[in-house]
VMD Tcl script that draws the C-alpha trace (Angstrom):
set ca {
  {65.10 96.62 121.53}
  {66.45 99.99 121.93}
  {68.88 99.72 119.01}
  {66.22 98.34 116.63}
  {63.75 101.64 117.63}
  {66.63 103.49 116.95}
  {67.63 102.36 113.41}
  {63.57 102.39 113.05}
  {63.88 106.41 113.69}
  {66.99 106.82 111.93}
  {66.12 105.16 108.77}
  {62.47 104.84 108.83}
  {63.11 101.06 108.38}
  {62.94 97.93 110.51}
  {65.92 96.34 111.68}
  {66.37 93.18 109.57}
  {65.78 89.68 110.38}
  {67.65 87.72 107.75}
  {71.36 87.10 108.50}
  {72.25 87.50 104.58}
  {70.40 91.05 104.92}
  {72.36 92.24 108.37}
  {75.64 91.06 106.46}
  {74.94 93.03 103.40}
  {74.00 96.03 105.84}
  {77.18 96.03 107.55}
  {78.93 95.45 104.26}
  {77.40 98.30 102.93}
  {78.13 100.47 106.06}
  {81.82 99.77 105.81}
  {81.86 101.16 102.00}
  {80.13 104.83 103.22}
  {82.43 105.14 106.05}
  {84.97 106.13 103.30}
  {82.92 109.55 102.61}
  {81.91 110.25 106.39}
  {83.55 113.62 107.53}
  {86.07 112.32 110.18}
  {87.34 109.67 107.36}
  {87.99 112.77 104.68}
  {90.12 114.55 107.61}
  {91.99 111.82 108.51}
  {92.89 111.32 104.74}
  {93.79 114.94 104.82}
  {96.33 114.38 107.34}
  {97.62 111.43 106.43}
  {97.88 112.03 103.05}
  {95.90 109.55 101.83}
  {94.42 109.96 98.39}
  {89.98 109.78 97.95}
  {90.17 107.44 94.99}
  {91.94 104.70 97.26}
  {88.37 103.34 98.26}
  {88.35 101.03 101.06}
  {87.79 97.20 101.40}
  {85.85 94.89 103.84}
  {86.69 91.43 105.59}
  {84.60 89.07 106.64}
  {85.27 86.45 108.98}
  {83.94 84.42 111.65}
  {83.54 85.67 115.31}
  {84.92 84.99 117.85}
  {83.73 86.13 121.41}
  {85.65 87.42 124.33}
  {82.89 87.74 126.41}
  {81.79 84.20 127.21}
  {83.44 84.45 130.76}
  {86.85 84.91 133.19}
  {88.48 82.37 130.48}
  {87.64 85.06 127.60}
  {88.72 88.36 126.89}
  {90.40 90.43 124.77}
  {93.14 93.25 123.56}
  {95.69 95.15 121.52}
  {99.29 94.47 121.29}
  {102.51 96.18 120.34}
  {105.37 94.19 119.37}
  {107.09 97.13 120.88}
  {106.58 100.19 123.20}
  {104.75 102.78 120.37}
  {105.89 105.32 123.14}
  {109.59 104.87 123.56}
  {110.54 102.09 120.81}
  {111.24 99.92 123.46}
  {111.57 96.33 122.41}
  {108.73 94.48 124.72}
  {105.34 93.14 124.23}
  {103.03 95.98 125.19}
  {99.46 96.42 125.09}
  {96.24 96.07 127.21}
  {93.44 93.40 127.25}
  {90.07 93.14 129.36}
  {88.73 90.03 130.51}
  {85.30 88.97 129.56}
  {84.86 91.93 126.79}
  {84.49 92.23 123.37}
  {87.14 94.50 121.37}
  {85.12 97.48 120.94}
  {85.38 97.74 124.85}
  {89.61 98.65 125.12}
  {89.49 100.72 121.51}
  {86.50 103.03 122.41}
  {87.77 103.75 126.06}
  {84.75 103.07 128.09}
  {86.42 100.70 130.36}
  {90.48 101.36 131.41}
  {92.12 98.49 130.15}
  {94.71 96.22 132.18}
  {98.35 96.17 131.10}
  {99.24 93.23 129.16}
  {102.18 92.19 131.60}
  {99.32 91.07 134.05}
  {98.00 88.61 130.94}
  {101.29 86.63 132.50}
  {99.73 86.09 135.60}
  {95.94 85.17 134.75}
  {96.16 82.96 131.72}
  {100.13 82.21 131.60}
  {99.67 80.05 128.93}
  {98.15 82.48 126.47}
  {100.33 85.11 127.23}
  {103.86 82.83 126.26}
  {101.62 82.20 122.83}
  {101.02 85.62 122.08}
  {104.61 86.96 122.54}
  {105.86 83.72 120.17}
  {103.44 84.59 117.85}
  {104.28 89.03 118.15}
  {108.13 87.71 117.76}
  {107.07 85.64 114.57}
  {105.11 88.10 113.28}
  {107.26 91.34 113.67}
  {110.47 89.30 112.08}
  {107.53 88.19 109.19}
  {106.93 91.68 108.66}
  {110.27 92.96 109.98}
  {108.53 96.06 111.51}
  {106.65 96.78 114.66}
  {103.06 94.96 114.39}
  {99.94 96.58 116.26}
  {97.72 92.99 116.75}
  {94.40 92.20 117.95}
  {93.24 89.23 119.87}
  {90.74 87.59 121.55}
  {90.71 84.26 124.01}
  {87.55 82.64 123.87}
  {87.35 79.82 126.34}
  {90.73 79.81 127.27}
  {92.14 79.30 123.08}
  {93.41 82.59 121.83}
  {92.76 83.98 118.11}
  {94.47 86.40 115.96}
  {92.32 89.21 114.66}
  {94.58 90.71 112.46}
  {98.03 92.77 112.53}
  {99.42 95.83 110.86}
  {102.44 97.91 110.96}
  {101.93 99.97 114.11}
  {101.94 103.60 114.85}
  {104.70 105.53 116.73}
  {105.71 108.28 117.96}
  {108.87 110.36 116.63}
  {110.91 109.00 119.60}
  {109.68 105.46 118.93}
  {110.41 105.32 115.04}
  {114.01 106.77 115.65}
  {114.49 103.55 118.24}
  {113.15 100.99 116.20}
  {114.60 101.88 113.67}
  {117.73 101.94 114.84}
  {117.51 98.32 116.82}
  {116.26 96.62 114.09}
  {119.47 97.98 112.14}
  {121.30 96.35 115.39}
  {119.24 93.22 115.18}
  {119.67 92.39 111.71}
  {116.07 92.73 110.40}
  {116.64 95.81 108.30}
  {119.21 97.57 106.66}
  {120.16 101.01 107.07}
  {118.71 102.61 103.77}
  {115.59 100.86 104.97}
  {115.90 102.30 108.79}
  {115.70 105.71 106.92}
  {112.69 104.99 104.67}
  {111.19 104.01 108.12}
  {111.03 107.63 109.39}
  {109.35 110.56 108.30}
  {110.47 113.99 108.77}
  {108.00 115.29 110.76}
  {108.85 112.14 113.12}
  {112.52 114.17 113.78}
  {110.27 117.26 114.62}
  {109.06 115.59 117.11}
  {112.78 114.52 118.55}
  {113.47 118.06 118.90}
  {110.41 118.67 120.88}
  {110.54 120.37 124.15}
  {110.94 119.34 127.74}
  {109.52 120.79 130.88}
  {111.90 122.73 133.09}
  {112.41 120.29 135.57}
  {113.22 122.57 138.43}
  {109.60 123.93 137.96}
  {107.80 120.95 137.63}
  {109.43 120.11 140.81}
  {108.08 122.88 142.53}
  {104.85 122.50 140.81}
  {104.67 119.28 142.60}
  {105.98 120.22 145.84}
  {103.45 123.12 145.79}
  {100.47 120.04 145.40}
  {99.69 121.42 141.36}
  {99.79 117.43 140.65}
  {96.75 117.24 139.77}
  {96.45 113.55 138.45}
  {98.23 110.53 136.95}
  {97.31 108.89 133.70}
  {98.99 106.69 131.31}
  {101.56 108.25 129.18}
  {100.82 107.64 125.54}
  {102.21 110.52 123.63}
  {105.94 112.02 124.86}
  {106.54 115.34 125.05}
  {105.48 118.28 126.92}
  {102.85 120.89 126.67}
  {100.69 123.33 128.90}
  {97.32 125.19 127.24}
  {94.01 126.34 128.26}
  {91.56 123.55 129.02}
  {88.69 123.10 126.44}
  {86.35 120.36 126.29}
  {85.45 119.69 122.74}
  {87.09 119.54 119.56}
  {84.86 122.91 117.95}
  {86.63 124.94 121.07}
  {89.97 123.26 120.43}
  {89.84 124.86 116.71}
  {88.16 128.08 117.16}
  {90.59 128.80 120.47}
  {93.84 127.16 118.20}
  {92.59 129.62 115.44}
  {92.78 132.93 117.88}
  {96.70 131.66 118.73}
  {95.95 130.15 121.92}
  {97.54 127.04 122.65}
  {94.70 124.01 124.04}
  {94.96 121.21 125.77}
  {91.87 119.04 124.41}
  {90.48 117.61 127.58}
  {87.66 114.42 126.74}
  {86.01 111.77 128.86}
  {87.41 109.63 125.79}
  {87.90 110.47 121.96}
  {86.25 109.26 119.01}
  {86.60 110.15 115.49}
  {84.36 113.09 115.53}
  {87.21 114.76 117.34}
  {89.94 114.13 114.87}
  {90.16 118.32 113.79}
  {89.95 119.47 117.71}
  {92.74 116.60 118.21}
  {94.89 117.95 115.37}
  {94.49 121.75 116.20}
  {95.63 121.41 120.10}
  {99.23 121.30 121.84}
  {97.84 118.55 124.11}
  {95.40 116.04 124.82}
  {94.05 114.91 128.06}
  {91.25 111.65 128.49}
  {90.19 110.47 131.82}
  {89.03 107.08 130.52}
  {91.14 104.79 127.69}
  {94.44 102.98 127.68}
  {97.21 102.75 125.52}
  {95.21 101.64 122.40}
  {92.09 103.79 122.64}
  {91.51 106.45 120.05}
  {93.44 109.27 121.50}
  {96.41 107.46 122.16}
  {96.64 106.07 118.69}
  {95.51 109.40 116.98}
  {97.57 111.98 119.30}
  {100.87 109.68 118.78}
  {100.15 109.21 114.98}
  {99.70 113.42 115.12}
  {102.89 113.78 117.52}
  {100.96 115.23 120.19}
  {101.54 115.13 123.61}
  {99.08 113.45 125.07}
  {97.88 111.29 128.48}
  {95.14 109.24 128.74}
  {92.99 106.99 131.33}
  {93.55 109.86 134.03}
  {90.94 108.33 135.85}
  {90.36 110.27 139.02}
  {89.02 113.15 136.88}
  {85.46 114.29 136.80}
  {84.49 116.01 133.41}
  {81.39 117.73 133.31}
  {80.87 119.13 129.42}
  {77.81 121.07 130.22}
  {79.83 122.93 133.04}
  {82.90 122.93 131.29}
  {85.21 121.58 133.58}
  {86.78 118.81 135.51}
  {86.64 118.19 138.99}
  {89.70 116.05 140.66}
  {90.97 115.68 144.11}
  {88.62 119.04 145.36}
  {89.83 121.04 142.70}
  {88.00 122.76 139.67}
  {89.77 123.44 136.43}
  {87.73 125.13 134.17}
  {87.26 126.02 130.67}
  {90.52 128.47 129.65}
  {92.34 127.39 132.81}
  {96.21 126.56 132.34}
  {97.10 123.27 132.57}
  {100.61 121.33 131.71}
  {100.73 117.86 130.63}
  {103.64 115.83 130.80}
  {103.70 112.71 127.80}
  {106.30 110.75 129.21}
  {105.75 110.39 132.54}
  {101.68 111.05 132.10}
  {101.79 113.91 134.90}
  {98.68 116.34 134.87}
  {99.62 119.69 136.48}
  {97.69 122.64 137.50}
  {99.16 126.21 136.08}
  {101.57 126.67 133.02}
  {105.06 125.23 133.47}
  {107.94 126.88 130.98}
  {109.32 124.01 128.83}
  {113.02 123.27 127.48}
  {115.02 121.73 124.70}
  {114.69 118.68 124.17}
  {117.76 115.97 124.82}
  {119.11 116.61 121.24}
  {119.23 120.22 121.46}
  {120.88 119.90 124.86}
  {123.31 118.05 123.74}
  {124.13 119.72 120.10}
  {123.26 123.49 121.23}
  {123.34 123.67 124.57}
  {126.08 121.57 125.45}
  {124.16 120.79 128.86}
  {124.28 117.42 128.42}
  {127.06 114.79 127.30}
  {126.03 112.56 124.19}
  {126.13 109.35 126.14}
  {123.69 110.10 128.94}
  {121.30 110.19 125.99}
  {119.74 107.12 124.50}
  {117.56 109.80 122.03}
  {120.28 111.62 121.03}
  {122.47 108.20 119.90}
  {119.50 107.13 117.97}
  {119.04 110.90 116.34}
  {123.00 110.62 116.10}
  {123.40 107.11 114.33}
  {120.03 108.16 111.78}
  {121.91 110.78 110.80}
  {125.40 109.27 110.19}
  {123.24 106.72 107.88}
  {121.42 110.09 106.13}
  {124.85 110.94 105.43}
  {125.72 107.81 103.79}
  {123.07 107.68 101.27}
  {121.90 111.12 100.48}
  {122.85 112.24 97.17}
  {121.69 116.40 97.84}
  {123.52 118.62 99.93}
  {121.71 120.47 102.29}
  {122.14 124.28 102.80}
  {119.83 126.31 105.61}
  {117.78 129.63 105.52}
  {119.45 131.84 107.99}
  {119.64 135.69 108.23}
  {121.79 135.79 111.94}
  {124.87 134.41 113.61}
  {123.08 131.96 115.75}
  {120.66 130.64 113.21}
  {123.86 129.97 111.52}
  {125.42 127.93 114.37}
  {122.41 126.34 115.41}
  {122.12 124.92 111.21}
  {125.53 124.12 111.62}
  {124.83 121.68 114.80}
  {122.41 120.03 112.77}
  {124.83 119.06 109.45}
  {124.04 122.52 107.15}
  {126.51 122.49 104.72}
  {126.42 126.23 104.02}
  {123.63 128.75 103.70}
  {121.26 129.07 100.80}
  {119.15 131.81 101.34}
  {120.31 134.80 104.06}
  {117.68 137.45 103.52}
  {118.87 141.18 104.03}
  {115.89 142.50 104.51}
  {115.35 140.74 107.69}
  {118.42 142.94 109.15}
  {116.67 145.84 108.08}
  {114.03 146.29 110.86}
  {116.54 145.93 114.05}
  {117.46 148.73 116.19}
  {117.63 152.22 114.61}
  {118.70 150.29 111.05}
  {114.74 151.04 110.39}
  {115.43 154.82 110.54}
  {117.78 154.45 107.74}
  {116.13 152.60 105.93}
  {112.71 155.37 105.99}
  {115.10 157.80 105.43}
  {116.04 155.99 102.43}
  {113.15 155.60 100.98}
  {111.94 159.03 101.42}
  {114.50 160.30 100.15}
  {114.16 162.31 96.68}
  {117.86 162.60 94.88}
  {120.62 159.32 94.86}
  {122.62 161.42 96.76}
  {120.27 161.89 99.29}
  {119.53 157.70 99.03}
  {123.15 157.48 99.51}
  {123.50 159.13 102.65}
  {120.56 157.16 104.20}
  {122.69 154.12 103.02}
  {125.68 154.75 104.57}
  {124.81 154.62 108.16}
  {123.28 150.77 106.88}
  {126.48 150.26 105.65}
  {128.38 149.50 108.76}
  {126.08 147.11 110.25}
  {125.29 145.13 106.91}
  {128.64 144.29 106.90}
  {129.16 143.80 110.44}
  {126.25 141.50 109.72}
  {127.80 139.44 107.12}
  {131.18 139.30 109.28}
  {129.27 137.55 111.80}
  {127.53 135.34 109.46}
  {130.94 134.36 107.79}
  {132.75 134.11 111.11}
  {130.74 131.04 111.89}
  {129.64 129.49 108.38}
  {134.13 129.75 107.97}
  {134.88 127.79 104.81}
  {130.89 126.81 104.04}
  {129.45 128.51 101.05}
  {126.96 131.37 102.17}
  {124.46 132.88 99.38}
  {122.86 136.15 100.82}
  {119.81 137.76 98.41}
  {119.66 141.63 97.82}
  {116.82 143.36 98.91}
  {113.69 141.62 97.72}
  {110.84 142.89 99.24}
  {108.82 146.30 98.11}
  {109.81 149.52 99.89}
  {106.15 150.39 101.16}
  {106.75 146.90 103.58}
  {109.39 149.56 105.70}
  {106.90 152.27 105.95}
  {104.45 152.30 108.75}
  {100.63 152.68 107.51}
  {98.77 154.78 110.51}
  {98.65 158.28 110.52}
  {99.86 158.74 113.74}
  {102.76 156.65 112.57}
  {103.39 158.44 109.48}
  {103.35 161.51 112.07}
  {105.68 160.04 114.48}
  {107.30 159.02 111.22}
  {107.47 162.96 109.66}
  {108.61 164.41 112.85}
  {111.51 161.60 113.48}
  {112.90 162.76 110.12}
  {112.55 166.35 109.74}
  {110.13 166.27 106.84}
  {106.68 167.25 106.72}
  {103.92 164.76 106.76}
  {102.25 165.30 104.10}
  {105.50 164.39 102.31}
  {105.36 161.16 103.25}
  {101.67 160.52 103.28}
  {102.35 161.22 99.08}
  {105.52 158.88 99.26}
  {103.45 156.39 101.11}
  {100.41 156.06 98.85}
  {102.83 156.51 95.30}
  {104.55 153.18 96.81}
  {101.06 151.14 96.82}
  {100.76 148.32 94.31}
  {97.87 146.44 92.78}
  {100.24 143.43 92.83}
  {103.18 143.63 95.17}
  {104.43 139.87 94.77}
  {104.82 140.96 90.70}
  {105.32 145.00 91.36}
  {108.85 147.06 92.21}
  {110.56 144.65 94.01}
  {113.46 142.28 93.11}
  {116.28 143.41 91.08}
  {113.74 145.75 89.40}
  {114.34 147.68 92.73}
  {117.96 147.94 92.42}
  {117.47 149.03 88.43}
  {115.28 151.86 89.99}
  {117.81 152.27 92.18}
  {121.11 151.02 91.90}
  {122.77 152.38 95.05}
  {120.83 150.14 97.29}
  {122.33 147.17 95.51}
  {126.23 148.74 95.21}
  {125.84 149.49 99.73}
  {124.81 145.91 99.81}
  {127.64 144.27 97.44}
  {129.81 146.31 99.76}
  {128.76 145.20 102.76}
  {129.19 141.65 101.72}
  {132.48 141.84 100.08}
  {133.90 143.96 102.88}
  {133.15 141.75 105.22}
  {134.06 138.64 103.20}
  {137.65 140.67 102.98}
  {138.09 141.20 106.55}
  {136.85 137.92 107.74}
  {139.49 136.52 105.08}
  {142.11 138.34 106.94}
  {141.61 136.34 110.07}
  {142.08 133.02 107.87}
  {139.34 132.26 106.67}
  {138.41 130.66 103.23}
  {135.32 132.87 103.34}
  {132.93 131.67 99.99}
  {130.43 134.45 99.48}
  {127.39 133.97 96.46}
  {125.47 137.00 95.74}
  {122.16 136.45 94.63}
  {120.07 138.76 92.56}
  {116.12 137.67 92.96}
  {113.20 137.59 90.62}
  {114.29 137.81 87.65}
  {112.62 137.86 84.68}
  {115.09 138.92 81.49}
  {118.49 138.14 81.58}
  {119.37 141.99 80.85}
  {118.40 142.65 84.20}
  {120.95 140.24 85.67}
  {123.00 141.49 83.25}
  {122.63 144.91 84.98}
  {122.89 144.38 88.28}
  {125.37 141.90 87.88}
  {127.65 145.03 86.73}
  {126.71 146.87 89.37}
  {127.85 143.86 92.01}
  {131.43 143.62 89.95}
  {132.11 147.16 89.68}
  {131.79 147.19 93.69}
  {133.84 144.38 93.74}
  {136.62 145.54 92.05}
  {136.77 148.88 94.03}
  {136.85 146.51 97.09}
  {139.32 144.20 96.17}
  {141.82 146.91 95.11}
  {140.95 148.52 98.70}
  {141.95 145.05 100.08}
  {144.39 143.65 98.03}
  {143.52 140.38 97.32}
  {139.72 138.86 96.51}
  {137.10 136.16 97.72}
}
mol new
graphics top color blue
foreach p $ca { graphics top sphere $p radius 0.5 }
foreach p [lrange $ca 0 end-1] q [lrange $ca 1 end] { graphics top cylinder $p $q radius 0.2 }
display resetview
């Protein structure tokens, strides 16, 4: 009665009668969920394109509620967590499926199907095995019993997180069900992102726990580790997100309305749901740590906060949340690198004390196998350099000078460059960048050894050095000597309608061609001395935006009249 007075406000409409009417209804329903809001965002993330449409099923029911011999649930053919290879999943007895994929009720693990109906539980893991080597991928299933005689509601190819997808991939390599060029279709990059997630520190989550900051335990449905501010709905999750704090969404349970506040925090946190409920199959899809079914919390929206154990967290209070182990802590816990980086940058721990790092390790040998691109990395310093190395960078493609520019007192120089009026003066300015450009590039070249390095003259437009305050312009005026009304003129003469088209590029070192000979210098310098130590230094000097090939032409002269003057200093070339 109450949903029919409902529909009767909502559509001014009775609720029909006719069976052939409710069908068409629902039918109908189905085809407009396409356009509804939280569909178009989850499109949006997914990439799924709006002319795809949808379809609709129909098929007989079936009904889990009809008793303690009914029920229903959700299985993996694997753990969507971890990869591991086990029937996993959740079920409720006497419930219809709507009741363990909405979260109202906590679901009970699927392991404990064994002991109340044995018999449908040995059927269900013959028919996950038949169906995963059908499909030869993991399958997320539906079922119901109904008096004892289980059906299949349907199966798909299930989601996983990053640490699952590298696993499964890999075993079903090992098992014979796929080969390896299809392991590496199987995984998407932002999957590997989140390989090289972080970990918490675990000498401060011990303490946390020793001090009593365990706040709760919940079910672990989306690895990883993150600590926010508590919010409690998906609007504050954006807005906060927006401002650059990091949230942890904290819900009773999720729905789709939710989907932006799910995709804009660090975390997510749901006292009701299991390991099939919205947020745990939306936050691993996302890659976001997340814990749900922390039952022993007490959310209160209209307060905004949660209650648990005689504690109150409230809205903007830190909390850390722990995806693998499902750990709710009170306070922010400092995180660290996750098993791959310990093992290829930190050299904390050995290769084979990590199962993540041999799947990351054997994906990648396969990558290698197959790819047909070499891969080069964006890096401006030494330990960028190394840390692209670790991962299989082949060389550098773009090392940006201007990103040297602004360390230390090189920002001095480089004001006192631009302010200057006469080459010679430029010149002078230049040479005190001159000795750390190059010991720059030596330390770049050092660790890329025989890899090719490309490094790009200055790009950017020289008003991006100057401060833009008065009182900086002031501080600016009296660092150098000059007066500030000087530079207040240089300032505004630098201005552009259009800086990404403007005086910048190689038009800047036509304007002014000592800034690109310092730089060739720099470079080929250090190539020279790093060559001296024994190493097959390869150096590529890029000249950027270009529009006319007499403008390469020009500063391409520039570059090899440096170059000769160097490698007559030197006495041999690179």
């Amino acid at each position: 009665v109450e949903f029919k007075q409902l529909i009767k406000e909502k559509t001014g409409q009775d609720f029909p009668e006719d069976p052939m009417d409710q069908l068409w209804g629902a039918i109908g329903a189905v085809f407009r969920s396409w356009d509804n809001e939280r569909a178009k965002v989850y499109r949006k993330l997914n990439n799924i394109p709006d002319e795809w449409g949808t379809a609709v099923n129909v098929v007989s029911m079936v009904f889990g509620n009809m008793g303690e011999d009914s029920g229903t649930g959700v299985a993996f053919s694997r753990d969507p967590a971890t990869g591991e290879k086990r029937l996993y999943g959740e079920f409720l007895i006497n419930a219809q499926g709507e009741d363990v994929v909405a979260g109202i009720r906590t679901p009970i693990p699927i392991e404990k199907l064994a002991d109340i109906m044995p018999d449908v539980y040995k059927e269900l893991e013959g028919i996950a095995e038949k169906l995963e080597r059908h499909y030869r991928d993991m399958q997320d299933m539906e079922f119901t019993i109904q008096k004892g005689k289980l059906w299949m509601l349907q199966t798909r190819v299930g989601k996983r997180t990053g640490f699952a997808a590298f696993r499964i991939a890999v075993d079903m390599v090992e098992e014979g069900l796929i080969t390896k060029e299809e392991a590496l279709l199987r995984v998407e990059p932002d999957q590997l992102n989140q390989l090289l997630r972080p970990i918490f520190n675990a000498e401060e989550k011990k303490q946390a726990i020793a001090e009593g900051r365990l706040l709760a335990k919940g079910l672990n449905a989306g690895p990883g580790a993150a600590s926010g501010r508590v919010v409690f709905s998906a609007t504050d999750a954006v807005e906060w997100a927006k401002k650059g704090d990091p949230v942890i969404l904290v819900r009773i349970e999720t729905s789709p309305e939710d989907i932006k506040g799910m995709s804009a925090a660090v975390g997510i946190l749901t006292a009701r749901g299991g390991m099939t409920s919205h947020a745990a199959l939306v936050g691993r899809q996302m890659g976001k740590v997340c814990i749900v079914g922390a039952e022993s919390l007490v959310i209160d929206y209209k307060a905004k906060e949660f209650r648990v154990g005689g504690k109150v967290v409230k809205e903007g209070d830190w909390i850390s949340i722990d995806g693998t182990t499902g750990e709710v802590i009170e306070g922010k816990i400092s995180t660290k690198p996750s098993e791959v980086l310990q093992v290829l940058l930190e050299k904390t721990l050995k290769p084979e004390e990590s199962r993540t790092y041999h799947t990351y390790e054997q994906m990648m040998k396969w990558a290698d196998e197959f790819r047909r691109l070499g891969v080069r990395t964006n890096a401006d310093q030494p330990d960028q350099a190394a840390t692209a190395i670790a991962f299989g960078a082949e060389g550098i493609g773009l090392c940006r000078t201007e990103h040297m520019f602004f360390g230390g007192d090189r920002i001095k120089a480089v004001r006192e460059m631009i302010i200057a009026d006469t080459p010679d003066d430029r010149r002078k300015a230049l040479a005190k960048l001159l000795p750390m450009q190059r010991e720059d590039f030596i330390g770049i070249f050092k660790v890329m050894e025989d890899r090719p390095v490309t490094i790009r003259t200055l790009d950017p437009p020289l008003h991006e050095f100057l401060p833009h305050t008065d009182k900086e312009l002031q501080e600016l005026a009296d660092d150098l000597g000059v007066p500030f009304q000087k530079i207040k003129e240089r300032v505004e003469s630098l201005k552009e309608f259009n800086p990404m088209l403007g005086h910048r590029g190689c038009r800047l070192g036509i304007t002014y061609p000592e800034i690109t000979e310092m730089q060739a210098q720099a470079i080929l310098e250090a190539a020279c001395e790093v060559k001296k130590q024994g190493i097959d230094v390869k150096p590529e000097i890029m000249i950027p935006l270009v529009s006319h090939v007499n403008e390469l032409k020009e500063q391409e002269k520039v570059v090899r009249d440096v170059a000769k003057k160097v490698f007559e200093k030197y006495g041999f070339e690179v």
